[in-house]
N, C-alpha and C positions, 0 to 999 in steps of 0.2 A: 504494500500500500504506500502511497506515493503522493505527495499535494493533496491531503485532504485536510479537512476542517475535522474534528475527531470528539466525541464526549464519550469518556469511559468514568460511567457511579459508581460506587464506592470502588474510586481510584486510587485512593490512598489505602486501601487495604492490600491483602496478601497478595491476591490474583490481580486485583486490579489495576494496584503500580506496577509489577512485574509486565502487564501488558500496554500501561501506558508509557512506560520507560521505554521500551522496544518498539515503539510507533513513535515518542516523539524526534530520534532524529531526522525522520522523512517528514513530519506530518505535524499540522498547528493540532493539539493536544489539551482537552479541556480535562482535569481530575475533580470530581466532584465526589465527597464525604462527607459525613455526620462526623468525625471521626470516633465513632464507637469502638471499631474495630479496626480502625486503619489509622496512621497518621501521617500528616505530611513529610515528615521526614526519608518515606520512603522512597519519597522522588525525586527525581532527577532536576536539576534547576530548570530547563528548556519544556519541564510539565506545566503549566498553570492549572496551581491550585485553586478554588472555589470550596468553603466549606459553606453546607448547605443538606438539607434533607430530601432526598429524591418524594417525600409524600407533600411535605408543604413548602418547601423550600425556594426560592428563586435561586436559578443556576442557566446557565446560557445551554440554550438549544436551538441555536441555527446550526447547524451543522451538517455534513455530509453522510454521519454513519453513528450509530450509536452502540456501544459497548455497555450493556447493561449489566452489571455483577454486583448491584448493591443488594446487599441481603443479610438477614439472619439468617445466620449461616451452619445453625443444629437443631437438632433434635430438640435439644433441652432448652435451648431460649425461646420456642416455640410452646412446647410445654409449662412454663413457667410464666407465659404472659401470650395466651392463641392469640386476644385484640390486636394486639402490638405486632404479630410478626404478621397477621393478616395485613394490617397496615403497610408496614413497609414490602413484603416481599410481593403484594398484590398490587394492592393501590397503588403502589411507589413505582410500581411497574408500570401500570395502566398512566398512570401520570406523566412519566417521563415519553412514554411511547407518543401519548396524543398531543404533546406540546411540543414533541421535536416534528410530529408529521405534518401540523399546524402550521410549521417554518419550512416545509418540502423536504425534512429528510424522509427518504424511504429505504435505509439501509437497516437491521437492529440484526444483533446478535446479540444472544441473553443467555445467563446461566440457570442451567434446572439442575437434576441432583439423578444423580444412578440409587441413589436410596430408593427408589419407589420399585425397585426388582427386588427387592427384597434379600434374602439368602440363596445364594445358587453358585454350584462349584466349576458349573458350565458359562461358557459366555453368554453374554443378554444381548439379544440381537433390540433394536429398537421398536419392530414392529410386533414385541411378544406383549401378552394383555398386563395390563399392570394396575394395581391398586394403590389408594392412601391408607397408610395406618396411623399417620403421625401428623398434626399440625404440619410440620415443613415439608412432609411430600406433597402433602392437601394445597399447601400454599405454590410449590414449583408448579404441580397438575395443572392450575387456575391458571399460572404462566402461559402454560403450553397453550390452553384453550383461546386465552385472549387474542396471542399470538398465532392461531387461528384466524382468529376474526380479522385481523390485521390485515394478513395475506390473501382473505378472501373478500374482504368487503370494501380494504382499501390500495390493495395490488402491491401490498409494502414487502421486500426481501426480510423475512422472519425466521434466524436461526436459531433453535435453542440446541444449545450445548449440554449435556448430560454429561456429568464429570466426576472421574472415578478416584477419590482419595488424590489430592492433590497436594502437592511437600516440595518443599526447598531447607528449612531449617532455620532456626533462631540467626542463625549468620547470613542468612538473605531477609525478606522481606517478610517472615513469617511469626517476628518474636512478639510483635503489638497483640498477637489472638493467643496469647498464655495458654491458658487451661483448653483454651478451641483450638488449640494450632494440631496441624495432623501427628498423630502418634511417631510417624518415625523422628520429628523434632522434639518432642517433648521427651520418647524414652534416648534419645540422644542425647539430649542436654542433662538428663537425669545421670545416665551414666558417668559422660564426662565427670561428673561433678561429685561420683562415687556414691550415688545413689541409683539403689535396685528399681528399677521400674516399675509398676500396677500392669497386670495382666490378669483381664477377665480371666476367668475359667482355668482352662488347663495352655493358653496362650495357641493353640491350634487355627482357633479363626483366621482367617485368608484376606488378602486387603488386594486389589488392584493398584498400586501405588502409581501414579503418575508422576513426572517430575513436571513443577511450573512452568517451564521454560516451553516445554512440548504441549502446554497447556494454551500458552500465550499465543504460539505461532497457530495453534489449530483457532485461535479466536480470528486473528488477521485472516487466514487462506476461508473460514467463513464470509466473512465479508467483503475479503476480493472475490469472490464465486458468487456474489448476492443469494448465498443459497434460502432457502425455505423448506422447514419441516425441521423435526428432533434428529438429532444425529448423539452416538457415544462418542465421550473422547476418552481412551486409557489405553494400557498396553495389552491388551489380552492375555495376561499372563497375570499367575495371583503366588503370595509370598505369606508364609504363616507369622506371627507375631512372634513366634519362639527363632524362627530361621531371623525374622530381622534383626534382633537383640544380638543372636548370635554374630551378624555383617556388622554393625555396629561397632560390637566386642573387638570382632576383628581389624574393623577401620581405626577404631583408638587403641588399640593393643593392651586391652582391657579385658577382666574375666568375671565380670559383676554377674550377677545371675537375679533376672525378673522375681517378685514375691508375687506369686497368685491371690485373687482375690475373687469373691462372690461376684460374679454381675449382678448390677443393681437396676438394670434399665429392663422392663419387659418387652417383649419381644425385638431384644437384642439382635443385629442383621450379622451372622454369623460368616456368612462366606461372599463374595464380589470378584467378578469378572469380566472386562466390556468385550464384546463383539464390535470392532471398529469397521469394520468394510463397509458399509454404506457411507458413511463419511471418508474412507480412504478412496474409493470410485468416484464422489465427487470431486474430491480438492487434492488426492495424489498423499495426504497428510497418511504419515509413520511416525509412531515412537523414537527419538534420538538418542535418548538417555536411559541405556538401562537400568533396571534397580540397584547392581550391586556398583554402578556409577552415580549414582546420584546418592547411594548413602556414604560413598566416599565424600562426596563435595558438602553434602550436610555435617558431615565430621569434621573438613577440614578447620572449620574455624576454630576447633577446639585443641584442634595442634600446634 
């Protein structure tokens, strides 16, 4: 992407600076945050900041293409306050969508959630039936639907991204979401620091890890392709919580050993796997970074 006018919400968070950093040397780059979960310090000087709330907030939306990833962004903030995340992860949606289209953008790419597959040791292709169990898949689903509406009623390019365990590490862009940042940073920084890690159960569960970086570029090659419809982004390939502690171990030349604990969350999503071909036949887009690469680069800071 090349000369464009650009709004990426909650751009000052994990995913969203990572993908506004990587557009703004081509491209004039609006970051727009609450900073709940994100802060400005993630970005890059050539980002322009706006702190603002994609539900009531004023934020500039003339632009050419919109990156949508503002969100509560779990399970449990969701739980803990439904009004609030219906807010932000719907409304906030629906709001930024009809006041950038208002200004002639018809480009959006938005993030939804591979949570709504539930547990499966097999790949999730996109077109398989899926249900909500949880405030924050109920709230992604309502994404997908609006963004429906979009592309039918108002001929708008509507990508939603379905994204599987997304990671870089306290040493990128990922330390602002503490207690939310994905597991491989947190039991990483735990280690490091000579502390055993929390592991549900017996640490078996399966994660599709993704690295950010293949995260961000699958955002741009969506909207260079104006695509429309839900596409997976992840590696098709899935890594047990005991093998990653152990990569870990081995990237800090450490020998901490996880303490088991009760899961406390019901109906816990035990195993993730994406089926990426439908989005690899559109845009050409592949995995870069494989696991036992990218838990090197999350370790390195700590060396």
């Amino acid at each position: 992407m090349q000369d464009k006018r650009v709004l990426v919400t909650g751009g000052a968070g994990f995913i969203g600076s990572n993908l506004a950093n990587r557009l703004a040397s081509d491209n004039d780059v609006i970051a727009v945050d609450d900073t709940y979960l994100g802060t400005p310090e993630n970005l890059d000087d050539d980002v322009e900041f706006v702190e603002a709330s994609v539900v009531d907030g004023e934020f500039p939306v003339d632009v050419d293409v919109v990156f949508h990833l503002a969100a509560l962004s779990s399970r449990n903030m969701h739980e803990n306050d439904p009004q609030r995340g219906c807010r932000v992860n719907v409304e906030g949606f629906v709001n930024t969508v009809e006041r950038a289209r208002k200004e002639g953008c018809e480009t959006v790419v938005y993030a939804s959630t591979s949570s709504i597959y539930g547990s499966r040791t097999e790949p999730s292709p996109v077109d398989m039936d899926v249900e909500a169990h949880t405030a924050y898949e109920a709230s992604k689903l309502a994404r997908e639907r609006y963004a429906e509406y979009y592309a039918n009623h108002h001929d708008m390019a509507m990508a939603g991204l379905r994204f599987f365990s997304v990671y870089q590490g306290f040493g990128g862009n990922e330390e602002h979401k503490g207690e939310y940042a994905n597991t491989v940073a947190q039991f990483a920084d735990a280690i490091a620091n000579g502390e055993a890690p929390e592991l549900f159960g017996d640490g078996t569960q399966t994660r599709d890890f993704t690295h950010v970086s293949d995260v961000a570029r699958a955002c741009e090659l969506a909207a260079d392709h104006e695509l429309t419809g839900v596409y997976n982004v992840g590696t098709q390939e899935a890594y047990s919580f005991n093998e990653m502690v152990a990569m870990i171990n081995d990237a800090l030349g450490t020998d901490t050993d996880p303490e088991y604990i009760e899961c406390p969350f019901d109906g816990y999503v035990h195993d993730t796997m994406a089926d990426y071909s439908t989005f690899h036949e559109a845009t050409g887009w592949e995995p870069e970074i494989s696991f036992e690469e990218g838990v090197e680069m999350v370790c390195e800071s700590y060396k």
